[in-house]
Residue frames as qw, qx, qy, qz and C-alpha x, y, z in Angstrom:
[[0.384, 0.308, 0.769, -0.407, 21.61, 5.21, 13.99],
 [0.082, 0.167, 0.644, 0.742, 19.84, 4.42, 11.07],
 [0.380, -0.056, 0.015, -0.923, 16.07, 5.76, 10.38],
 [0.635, 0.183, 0.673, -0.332, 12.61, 3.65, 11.37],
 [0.321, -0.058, -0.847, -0.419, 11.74, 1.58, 8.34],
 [0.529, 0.282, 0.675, -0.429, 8.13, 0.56, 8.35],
 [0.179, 0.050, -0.864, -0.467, 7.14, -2.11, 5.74],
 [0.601, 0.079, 0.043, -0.794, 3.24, -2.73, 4.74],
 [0.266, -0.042, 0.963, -0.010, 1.98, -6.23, 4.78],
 [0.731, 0.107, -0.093, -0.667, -0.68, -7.43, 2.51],
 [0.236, -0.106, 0.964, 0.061, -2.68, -10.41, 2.06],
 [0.330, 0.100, -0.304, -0.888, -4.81, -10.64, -0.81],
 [0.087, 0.201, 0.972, 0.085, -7.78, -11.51, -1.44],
 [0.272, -0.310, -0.405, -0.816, -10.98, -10.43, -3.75],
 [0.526, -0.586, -0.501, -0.358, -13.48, -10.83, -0.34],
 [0.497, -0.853, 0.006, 0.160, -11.03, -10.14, 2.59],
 [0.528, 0.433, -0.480, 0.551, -7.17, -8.86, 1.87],
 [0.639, -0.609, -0.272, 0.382, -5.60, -8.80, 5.30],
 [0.282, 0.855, -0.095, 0.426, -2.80, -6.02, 6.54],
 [0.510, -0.794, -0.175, 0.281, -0.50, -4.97, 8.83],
 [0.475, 0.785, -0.150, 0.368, 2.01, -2.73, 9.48],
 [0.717, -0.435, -0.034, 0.545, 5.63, -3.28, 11.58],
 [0.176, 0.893, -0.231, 0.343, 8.00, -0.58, 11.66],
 [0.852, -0.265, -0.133, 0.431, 11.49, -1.20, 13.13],
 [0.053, -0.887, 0.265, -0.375, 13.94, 1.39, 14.79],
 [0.261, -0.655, 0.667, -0.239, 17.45, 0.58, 16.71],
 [0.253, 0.170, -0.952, 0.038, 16.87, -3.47, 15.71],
 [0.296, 0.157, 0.789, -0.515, 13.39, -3.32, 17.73],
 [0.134, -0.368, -0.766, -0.510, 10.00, -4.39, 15.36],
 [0.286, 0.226, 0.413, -0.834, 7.22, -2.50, 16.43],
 [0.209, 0.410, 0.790, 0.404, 3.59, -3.80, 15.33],
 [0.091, 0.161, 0.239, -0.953, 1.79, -0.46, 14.25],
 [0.666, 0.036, -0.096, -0.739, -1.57, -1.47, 12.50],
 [0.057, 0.066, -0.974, -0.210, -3.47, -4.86, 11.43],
 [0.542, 0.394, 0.180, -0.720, -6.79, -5.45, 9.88],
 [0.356, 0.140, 0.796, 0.469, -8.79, -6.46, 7.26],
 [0.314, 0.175, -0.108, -0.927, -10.46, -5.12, 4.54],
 [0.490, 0.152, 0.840, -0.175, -13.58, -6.60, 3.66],
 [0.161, 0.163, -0.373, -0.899, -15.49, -6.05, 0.44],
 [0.671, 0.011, 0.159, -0.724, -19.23, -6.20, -0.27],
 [0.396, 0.117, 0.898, 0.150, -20.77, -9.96, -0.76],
 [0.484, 0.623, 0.614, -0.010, -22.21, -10.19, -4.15],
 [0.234, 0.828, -0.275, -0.430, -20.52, -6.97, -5.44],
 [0.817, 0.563, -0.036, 0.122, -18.95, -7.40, -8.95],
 [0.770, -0.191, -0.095, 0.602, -15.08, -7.67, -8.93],
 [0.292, 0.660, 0.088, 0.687, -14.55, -4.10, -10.29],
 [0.391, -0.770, -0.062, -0.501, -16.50, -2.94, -7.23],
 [0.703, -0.692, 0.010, 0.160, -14.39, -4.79, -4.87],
 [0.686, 0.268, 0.021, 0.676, -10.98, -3.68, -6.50],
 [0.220, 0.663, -0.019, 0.716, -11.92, -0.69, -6.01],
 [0.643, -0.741, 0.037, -0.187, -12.88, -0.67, -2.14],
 [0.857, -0.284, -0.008, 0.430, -9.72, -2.45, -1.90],
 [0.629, 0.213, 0.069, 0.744, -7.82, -0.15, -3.32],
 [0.200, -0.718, 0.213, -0.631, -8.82, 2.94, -1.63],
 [0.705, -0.695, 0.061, -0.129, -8.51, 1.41, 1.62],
 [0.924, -0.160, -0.026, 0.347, -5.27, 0.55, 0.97],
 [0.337, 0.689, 0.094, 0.635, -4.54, 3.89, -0.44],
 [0.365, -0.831, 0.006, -0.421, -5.82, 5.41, 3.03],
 [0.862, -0.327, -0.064, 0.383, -3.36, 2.73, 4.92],
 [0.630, 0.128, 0.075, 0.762, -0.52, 4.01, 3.08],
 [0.120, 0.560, -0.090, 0.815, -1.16, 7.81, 3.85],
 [0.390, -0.818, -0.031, -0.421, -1.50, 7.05, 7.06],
 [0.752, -0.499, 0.307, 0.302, 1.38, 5.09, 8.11],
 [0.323, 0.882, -0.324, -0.114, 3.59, 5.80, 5.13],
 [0.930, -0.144, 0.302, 0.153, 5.18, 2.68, 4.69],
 [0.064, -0.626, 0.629, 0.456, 8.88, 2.32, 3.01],
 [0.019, 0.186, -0.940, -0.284, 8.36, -0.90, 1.71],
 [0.762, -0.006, 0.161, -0.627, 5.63, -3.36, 1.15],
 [0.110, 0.125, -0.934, -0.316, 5.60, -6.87, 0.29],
 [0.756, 0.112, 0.060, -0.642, 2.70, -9.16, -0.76],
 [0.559, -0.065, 0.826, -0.033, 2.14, -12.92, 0.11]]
């Protein structure tokens, strides 16, 4: 039996990136998160890069994805 694999979804975007997160064990998909981030209206792009990127930071240390892919 191999180990759970759980693989991070993104979907960018500089005013909402989406997420989720599936994890699979024994051939079954499990969905464990799914969300969006949102970032301020009117903020400057820097300022939403960065919200995006911590919140995606906090995804990943809390589900610890193997993999990720991005649409």
């Amino acid at each position: 039996m191999s180990a759970p694999v759980a693989v991070l979804g993104l979907d960018p975007g500089s005013q909402v990136t989406g997420f989720g997160v599936v994890r699979e064990a024994s051939g079954r998909a499990e969905l464990v998160a799914v969300g969006t981030i949102r970032t301020p209206s009117g903020g400057d792009m820097a300022e939403r890069l960065g919200v995006i990127y911590t919140r995606v930071a906090e995804i990943i240390q809390l589900h610890k994805p193997n993999e990720a892919a991005i649409e």
